[in-house]
C-alpha positions in Angstrom: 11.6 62.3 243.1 8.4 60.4 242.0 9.6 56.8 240.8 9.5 56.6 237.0 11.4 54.2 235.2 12.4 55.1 231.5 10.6 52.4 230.1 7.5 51.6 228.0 3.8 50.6 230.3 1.8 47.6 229.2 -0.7 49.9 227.7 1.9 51.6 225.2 0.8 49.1 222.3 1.3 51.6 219.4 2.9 50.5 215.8 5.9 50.5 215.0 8.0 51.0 211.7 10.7 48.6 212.8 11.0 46.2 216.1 14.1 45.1 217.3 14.2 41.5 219.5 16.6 41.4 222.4 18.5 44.0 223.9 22.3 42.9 223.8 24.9 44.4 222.4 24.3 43.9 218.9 20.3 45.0 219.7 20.6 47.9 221.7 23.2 48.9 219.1 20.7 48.3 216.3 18.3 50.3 218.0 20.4 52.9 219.0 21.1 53.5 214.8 18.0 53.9 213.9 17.1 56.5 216.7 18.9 58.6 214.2 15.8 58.1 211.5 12.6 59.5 211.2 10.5 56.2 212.6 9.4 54.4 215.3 11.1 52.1 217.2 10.8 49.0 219.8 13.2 47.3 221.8 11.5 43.7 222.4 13.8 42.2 225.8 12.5 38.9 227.5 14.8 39.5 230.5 13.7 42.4 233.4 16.8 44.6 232.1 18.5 44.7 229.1 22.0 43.3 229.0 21.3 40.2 230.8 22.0 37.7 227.9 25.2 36.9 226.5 26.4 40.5 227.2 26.6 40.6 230.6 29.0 37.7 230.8 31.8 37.6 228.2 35.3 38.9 227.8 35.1 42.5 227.6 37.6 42.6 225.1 37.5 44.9 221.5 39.6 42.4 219.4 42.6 43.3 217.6 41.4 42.4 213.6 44.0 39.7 213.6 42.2 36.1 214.4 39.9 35.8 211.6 40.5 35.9 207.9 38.7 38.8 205.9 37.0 36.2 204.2 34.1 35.9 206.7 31.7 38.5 207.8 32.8 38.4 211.2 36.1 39.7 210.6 35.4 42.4 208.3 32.7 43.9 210.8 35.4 43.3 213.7 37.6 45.8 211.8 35.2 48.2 211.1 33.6 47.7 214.3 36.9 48.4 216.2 37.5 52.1 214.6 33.9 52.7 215.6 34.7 52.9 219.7 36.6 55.6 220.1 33.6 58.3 218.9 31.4 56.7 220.8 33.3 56.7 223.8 33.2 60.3 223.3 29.4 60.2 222.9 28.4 57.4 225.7 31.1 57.7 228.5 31.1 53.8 229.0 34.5 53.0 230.6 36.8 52.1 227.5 40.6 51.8 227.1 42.8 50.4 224.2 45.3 49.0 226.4 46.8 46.5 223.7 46.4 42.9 223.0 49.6 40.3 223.4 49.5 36.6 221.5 52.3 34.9 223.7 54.1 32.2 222.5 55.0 29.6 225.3 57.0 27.1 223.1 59.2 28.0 219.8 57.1 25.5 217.7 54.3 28.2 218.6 55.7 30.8 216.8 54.4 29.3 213.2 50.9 30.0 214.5 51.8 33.7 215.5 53.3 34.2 212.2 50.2 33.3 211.1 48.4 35.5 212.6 50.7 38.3 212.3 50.0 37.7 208.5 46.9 37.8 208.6 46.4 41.0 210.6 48.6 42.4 208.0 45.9 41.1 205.2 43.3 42.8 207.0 45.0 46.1 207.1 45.4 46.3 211.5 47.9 49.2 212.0 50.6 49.0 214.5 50.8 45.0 215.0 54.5 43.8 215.8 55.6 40.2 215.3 58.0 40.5 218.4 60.8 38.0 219.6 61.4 37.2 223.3 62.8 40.3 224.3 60.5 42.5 222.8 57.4 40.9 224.1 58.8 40.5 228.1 59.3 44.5 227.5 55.9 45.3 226.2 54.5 43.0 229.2 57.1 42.3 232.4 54.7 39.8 233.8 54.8 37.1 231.0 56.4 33.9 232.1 60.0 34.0 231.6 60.0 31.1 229.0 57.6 33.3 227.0 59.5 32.7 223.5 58.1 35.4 221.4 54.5 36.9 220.5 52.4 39.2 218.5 51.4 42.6 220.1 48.5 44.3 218.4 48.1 47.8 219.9 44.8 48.6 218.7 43.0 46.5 220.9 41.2 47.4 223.9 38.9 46.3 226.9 35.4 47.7 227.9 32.5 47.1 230.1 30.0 45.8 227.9 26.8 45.8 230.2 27.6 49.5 230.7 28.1 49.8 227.0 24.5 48.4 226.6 23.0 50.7 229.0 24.6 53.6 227.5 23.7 52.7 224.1 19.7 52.0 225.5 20.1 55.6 227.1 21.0 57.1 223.9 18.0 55.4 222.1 15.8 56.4 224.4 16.7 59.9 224.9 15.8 59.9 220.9 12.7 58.3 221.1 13.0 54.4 220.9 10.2 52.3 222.9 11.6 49.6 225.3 9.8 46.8 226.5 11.0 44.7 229.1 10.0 41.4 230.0 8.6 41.2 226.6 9.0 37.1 225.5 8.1 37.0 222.0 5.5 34.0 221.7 3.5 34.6 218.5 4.6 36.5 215.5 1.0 36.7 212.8 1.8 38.6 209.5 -1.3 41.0 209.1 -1.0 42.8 205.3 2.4 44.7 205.4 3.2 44.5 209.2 4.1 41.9 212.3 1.3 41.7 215.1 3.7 40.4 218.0 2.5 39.3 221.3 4.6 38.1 224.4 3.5 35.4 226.8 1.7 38.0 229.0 -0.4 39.0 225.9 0.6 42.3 225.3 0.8 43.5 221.9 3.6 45.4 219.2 3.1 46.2 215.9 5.6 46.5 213.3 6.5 46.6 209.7 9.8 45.8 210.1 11.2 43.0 212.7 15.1 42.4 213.6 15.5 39.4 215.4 18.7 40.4 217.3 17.6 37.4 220.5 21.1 36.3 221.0 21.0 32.3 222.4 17.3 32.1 221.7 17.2 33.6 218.0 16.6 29.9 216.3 13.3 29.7 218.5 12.5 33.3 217.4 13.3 32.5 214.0 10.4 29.7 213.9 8.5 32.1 215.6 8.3 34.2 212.3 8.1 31.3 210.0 11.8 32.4 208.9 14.5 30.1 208.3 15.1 27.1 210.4 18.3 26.6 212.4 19.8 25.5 215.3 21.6 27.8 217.9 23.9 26.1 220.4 25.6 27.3 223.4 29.0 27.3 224.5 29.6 27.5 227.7 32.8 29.6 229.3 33.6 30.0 232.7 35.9 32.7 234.1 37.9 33.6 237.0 37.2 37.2 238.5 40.7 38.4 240.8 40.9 41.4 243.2 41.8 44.6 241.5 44.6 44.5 244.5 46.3 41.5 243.0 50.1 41.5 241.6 49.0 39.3 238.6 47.2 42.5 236.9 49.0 42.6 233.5 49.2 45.7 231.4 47.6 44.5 228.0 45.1 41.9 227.3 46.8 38.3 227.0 45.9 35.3 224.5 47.5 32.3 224.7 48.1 30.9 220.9 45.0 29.9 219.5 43.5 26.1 218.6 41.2 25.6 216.4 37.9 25.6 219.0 38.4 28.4 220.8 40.8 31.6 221.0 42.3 30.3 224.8 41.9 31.0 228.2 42.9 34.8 228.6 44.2 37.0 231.4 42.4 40.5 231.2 42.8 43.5 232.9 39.5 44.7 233.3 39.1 48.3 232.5 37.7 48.9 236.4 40.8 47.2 237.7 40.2 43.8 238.5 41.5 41.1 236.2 39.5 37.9 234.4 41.0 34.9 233.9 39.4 32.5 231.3 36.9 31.1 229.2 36.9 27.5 229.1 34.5 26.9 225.8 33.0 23.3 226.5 29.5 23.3 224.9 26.6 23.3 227.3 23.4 21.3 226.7 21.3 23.7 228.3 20.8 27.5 227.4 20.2 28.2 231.1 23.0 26.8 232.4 25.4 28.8 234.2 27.0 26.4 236.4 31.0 26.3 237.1 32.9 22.9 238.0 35.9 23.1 240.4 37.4 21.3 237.1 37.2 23.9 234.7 38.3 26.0 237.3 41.7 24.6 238.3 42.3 24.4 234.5 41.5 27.8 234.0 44.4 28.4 236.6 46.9 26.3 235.3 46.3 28.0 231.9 46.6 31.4 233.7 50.4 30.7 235.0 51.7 29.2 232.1 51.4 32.7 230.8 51.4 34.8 234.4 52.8 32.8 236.8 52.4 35.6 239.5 48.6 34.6 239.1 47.5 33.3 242.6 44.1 31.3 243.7 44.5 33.8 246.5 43.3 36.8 244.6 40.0 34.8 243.7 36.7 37.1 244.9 34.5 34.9 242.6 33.7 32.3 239.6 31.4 32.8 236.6 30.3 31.5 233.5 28.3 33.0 230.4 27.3 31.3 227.0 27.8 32.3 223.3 25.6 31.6 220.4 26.7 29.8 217.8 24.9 28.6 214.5 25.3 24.9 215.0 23.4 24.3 212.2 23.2 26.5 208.5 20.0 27.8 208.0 18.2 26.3 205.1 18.5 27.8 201.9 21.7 30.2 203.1 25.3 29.2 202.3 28.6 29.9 203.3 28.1 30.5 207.4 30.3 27.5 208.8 31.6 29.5 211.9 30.6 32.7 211.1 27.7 35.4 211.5 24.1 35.0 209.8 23.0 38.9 209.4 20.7 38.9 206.1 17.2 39.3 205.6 15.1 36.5 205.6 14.2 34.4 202.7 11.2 33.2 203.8 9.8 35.7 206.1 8.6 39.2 204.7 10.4 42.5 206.8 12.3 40.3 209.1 15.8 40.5 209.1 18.0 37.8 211.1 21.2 39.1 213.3 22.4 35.1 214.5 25.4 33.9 215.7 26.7 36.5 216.9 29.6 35.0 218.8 33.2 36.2 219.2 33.9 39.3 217.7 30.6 40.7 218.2 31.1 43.0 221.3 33.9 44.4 218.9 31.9 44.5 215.5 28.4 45.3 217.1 28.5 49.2 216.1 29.2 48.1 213.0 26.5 45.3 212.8 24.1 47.7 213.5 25.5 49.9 210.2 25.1 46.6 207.9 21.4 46.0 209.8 20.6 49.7 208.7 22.0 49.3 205.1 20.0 46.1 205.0 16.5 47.8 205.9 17.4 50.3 203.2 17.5 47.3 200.4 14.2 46.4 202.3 12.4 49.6 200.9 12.4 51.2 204.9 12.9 54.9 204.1 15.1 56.5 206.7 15.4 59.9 206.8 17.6 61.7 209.6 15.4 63.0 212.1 16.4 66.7 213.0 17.8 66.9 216.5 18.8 63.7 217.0 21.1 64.0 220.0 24.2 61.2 219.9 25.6 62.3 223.5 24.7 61.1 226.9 25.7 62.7 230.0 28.5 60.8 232.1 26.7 59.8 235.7 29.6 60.8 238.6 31.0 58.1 240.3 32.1 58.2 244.3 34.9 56.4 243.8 36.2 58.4 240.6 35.9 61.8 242.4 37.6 59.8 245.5 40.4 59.3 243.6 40.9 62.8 241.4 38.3 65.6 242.4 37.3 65.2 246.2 36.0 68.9 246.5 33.4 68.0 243.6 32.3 65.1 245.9 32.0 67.6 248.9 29.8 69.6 246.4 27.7 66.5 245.8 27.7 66.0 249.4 26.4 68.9 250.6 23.1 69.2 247.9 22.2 65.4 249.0 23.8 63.7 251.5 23.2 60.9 249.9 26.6 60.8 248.5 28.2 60.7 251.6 26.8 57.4 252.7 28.9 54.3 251.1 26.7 51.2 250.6 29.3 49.2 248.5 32.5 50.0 250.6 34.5 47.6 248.0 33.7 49.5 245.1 32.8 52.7 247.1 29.1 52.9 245.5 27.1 55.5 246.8 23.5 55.9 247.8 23.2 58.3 245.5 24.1 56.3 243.0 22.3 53.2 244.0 18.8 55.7 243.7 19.6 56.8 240.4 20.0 53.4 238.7 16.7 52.8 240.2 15.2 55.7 239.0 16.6 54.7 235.7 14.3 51.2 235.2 17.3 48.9 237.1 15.1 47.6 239.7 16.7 44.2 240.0 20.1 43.1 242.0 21.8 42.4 239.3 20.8 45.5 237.1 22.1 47.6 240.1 25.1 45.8 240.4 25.8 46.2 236.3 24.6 49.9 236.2 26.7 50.8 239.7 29.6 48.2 240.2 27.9 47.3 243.9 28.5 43.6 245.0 31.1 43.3 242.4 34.0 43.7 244.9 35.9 41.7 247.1 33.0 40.6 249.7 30.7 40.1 246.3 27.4 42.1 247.9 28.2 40.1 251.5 27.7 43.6 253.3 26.0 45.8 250.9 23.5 43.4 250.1 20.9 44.0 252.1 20.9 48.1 252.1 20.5 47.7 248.5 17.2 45.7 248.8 16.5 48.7 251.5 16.6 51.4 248.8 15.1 49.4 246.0 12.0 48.8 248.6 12.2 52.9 249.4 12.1 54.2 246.2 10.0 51.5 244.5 7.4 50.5 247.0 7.9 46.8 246.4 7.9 44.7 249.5 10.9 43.0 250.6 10.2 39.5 248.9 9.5 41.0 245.6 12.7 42.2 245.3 14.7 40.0 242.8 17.9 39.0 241.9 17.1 38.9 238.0 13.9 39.5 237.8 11.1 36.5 236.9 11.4 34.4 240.0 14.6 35.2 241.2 13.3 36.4 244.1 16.2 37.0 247.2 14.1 36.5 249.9 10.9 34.3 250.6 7.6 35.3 252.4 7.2 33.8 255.8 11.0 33.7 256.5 
């Protein structure tokens, strides 16, 4: 097959009726709504692949509707968001599970807090939540601490893979016509009559009417970009444990610790592949770019971790990580009322552009449902929408070696003997296949990291030590790029050097 990535060429410079900037979560779900309509749409990424922001490297978790009053944005589109993931489960076949979500209590002092929050989940209308006493919670979840002295169990909540969540939602949007443009760095934004003439720092150029600045950490600098509203985005910086999916410490629901009033706690997640995170610390970094963990944060992301599963082991350790989350650490001038919450509203000071900042925790969990509010918001900005006949919300499922290892083995054989691709293993910790490797190539993910997202290779217990190199081997084959232009990231992530 003749190598063709799903993804716009430099030359496709057409207008557009609406661009979208950044290609997170809350983008790709933006986009992915208005693939329903009758216009044209761009996807505007910086990165090489989409997903390699803020979503790539969070929690994974779809919240339970209990941690934020009703009275902020966040919260309401957390709820709504929530009931949203089911259908499009159904639609996307991203891996997805409502496994529950504890609160446990360590101390009885605790418990006023819980009550709290039980309270509040109640205000906001979450069905099933339990206020439960000792007993009840060490039932719902055996591997609590025995001095666990009560919690709240919320049922509703779940865990997801949110990179494969992007790349099923870009799919979609694609498969129903939406332009994507990567390593598209917005550097000027000119107002021309009644549309944006964008260029990136390559020169290339998009037009559009209607512009959605949806650029996660970076969506201040956007913002000034645009002449829009000036504010600050900060980033906080949270770094995580990943364990062996082989460990003993793998609870069955997701577990908080009782909040405080910076940060929701360091968690213990069962991740919906298997393995389990432990974490985030949420110490504010001073750089955007940094992604650096301390052995610091690390023990006390440990310590934290046994209070509440004391099975937990430094043992089961395959590898460290940190992401950052946006937050509005300053208001943007002339809006009100956005102390610690989301800023999704069109700009007062900038014609067509509507701002999506802030989005920090809940957004993986209200996402679906920002992209609803985005949509209702174009509406109010005069963009007709009309449903475009057709429009197709389903994306085929891509078979997974180790799945069909585990339940169908005679559909492997099948696969097996058409290309005997699938019999060769690269990833043997995650049981990747060639085949599969190929395909997220073929699919645009021409970068280490987009392979591993797409595939799960180098995210087991050896972390790419063995499969490493056979995946540079394929990207090379099926690409034609030469062995140090292979990347880890893209941009100048390059693996290996010339001359070596």
């Amino acid at each position: 097959m003749e190598f063709k990535p799903d993804l716009c060429s430099e030359d496709d410079n057409s207008f557009f009726d609406a661009a979208v900037i950044g290609c997170g979560v809350s983008g790709a779900n933006i986009a992915r709504r208005l693939s329903v309509y009758n216009i044209k749409t761009a996807i505007l990424e910086k990165d090489s692949d989409v997903s390699f922001g803020t979503s790539k490297a969070n929690s994974g978790i779809i919240h339970g509707g209990f941690h934020h009053n009703k009275k902020y944005l966040k919260a309401r589109l957390e709820m709504q968001g929530s009931l949203m993931f089911d259908q499009l489960r159904r639609e996307l076949n991203f891996p997805f599970r409502r496994c529950g979500i504890i609160v446990a209590a360590l101390h009885r002092d605790e418990m006023k807090i819980v009550e709290h929050l039980y309270l509040q989940g109640v205000e906001n209308e979450v069905i099933g939540m339990e206020l439960c006493s000792r007993q009840r919670i060490l039932e719902i979840e055996p591997k609590l601490s025995a001095d666990t002295a009560g919690g709240l169990y919320a049922p509703g909540g779940g865990i997801i893979e949110p990179y494969r969540f992007v790349f099923a939602l870009v799919e979609s949007a694609l498969k129903n016509g939406v332009k994507l443009f990567t390593d598209f760095k917005v550097s000027k934004a000119v107002r021309n009559g009644d549309y944006w003439i964008i260029n990136d720092s390559a020169n290339r150029e998009i037009k559009a009417r209607y512009v959605i600045n949806a650029a996660g950490l970076f969506a201040d600098e956007v913002s000034k970009l645009f002449g829009a509203e000036i504010f600050k985005i900060g980033a906080r910086k949270g770094e995580y444990f990943l364990l062996d999916r082989l460990t003993k410490a793998c609870p069955s629901r997701v577990v908080f610790p009782v909040p405080t009033a910076v940060s929701k706690g360091m968690l213990v997640i069962p991740t919906v592949e298997g393995t389990v995170l432990v974490g985030p610390t949420a110490d504010k970094a001073e750089s955007k770019g940094d992604f650096s963990t301390t052995a610091k944060h690390l023990e006390q992301i440990l310590v934290s971790g046994k209070t509440m599963i004391p099975s937990l082991s430094q043992n089961d350790v395959i590898t460290s990580f940190a992401g950052l989350r946006p937050y509005l650490e300053s208001c943007p001038d002339g809006h009100t009322g956005l102390e610690d919450d989301f800023f999704i509203a069109p700009s007062k000071k900038a014609p067509a552009f509507v701002q999506v900042a802030g989005i920090q925790s809940p957004g993986l969990t209200a996402s679906p449902a920002i992209a609803e509010y985005v949509k209702n918001i174009l509406v109010d900005m005069d963009l007709q929408l009309t449903e475009k006949h057709g429009w197709d919300p389903c994306v085929e499922s891509h078979p997974c070696a180790r799945d069909m290892l585990a339940d169908d083995i005679d559909k492997l054989d099948g696969l097996i003997e058409k290309d005997s691709a699938w019999g060769n293993l690269v990833c043997r910790c995650e049981n990747v296949s060639e085949a599969e490797i190929v395909q997220a190539v073929r699919l645009g993910h021409l970068t280490l990291d987009g392979i591993k997202y797409f595939t799960r290779a180098q995210m087991g217990r050896c972390q790419g030590g063995f499969c490493t190199y056979k995946i540079i081997k394929i990207i090379m084959r099926e690409t034609g790029l030469s062995y140090d232009e292979v990347t880890k990231h893209g941009a100048k992530s390059r693996v290996l050097a010339a001359g070596l």
